[in-house]
N, C-alpha and C positions, 0 to 999 in steps of 0.2 A: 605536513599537517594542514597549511593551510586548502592544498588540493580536496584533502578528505574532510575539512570543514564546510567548503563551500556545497562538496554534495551530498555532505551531508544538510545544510541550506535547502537543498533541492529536494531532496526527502522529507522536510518539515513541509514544504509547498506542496505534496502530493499529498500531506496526510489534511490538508486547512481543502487541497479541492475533494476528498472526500467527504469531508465536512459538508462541506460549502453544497453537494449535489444533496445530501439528507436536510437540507434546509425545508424542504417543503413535504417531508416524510407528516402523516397524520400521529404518527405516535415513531419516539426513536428506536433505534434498534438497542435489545438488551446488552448484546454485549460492548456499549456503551461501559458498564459499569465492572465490567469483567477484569483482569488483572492480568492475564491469557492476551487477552484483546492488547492491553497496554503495552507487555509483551513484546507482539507480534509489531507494535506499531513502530517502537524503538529498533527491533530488529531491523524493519525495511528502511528506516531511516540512516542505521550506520553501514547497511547494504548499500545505500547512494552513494555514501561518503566510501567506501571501500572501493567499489566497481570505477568510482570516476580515481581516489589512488592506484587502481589498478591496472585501468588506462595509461593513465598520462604519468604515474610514481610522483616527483615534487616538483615537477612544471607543470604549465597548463595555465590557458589564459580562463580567468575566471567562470564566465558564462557557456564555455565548454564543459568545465567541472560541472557547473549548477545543472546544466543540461542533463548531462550523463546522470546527475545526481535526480534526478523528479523523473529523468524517463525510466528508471533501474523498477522503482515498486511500481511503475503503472505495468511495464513489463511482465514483473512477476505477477500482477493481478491478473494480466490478460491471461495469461499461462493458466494459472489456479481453474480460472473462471471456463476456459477451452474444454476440459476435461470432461467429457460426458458424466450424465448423472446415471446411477443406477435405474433400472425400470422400477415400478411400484405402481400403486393404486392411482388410476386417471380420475380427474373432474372433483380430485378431495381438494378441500380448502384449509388449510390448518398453519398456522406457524410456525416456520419454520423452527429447530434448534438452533440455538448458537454455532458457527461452526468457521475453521479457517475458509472453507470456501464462500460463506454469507458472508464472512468479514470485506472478501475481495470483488464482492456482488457492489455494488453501486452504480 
């Protein structure tokens, strides 16, 4: 348990540098207040703590855990975020909807 606390640890620190980049956002993003959003945030956080148990099982020196643990959701952001968008209408300006993949946009 302590392996999958620590990255789980690690997963709390991805989700404070996703914060931490919306710091200087003119207005926050809505799904701020979403339940979905909250969700999704707890998931990737017991995904750090899972992936670094499932590395290393109940050994592992800590900051290898924490590692595995904060690099697991930036991973799966980058994954999300790779995915080409649909084509649609060029040169519109609108905003966006809420959506998994804005969540993993920062």
């Amino acid at each position: 348990m302590t392996v999958f606390g620590v990255g789980c640890a690690g997963g709390v620190v991805a989700e404070i540098l996703h914060w931490w980049n919306l710091r200087q956002a003119e207005q926050l993003p809505a799904y701020r207040v979403s339940l979905f959003y909250w969700g999704v945030t707890v998931a990737m956080i017991i995904a750090g703590g899972f992936v670094a148990w499932l590395y290393f099982g109940g050994r592992a020196e800590g900051i290898i855990a924490f590692h595995v643990g904060i690099s697991t959701p930036l991973i799966l952001q980058k994954l999300v975020t790779s995915v080409p968008q649909p084509a649609g209408a060029k040169n519109v300006i609108a905003r966006p909807a809420p959506s998994l993949r804005n969540f993993f946009t920062w």
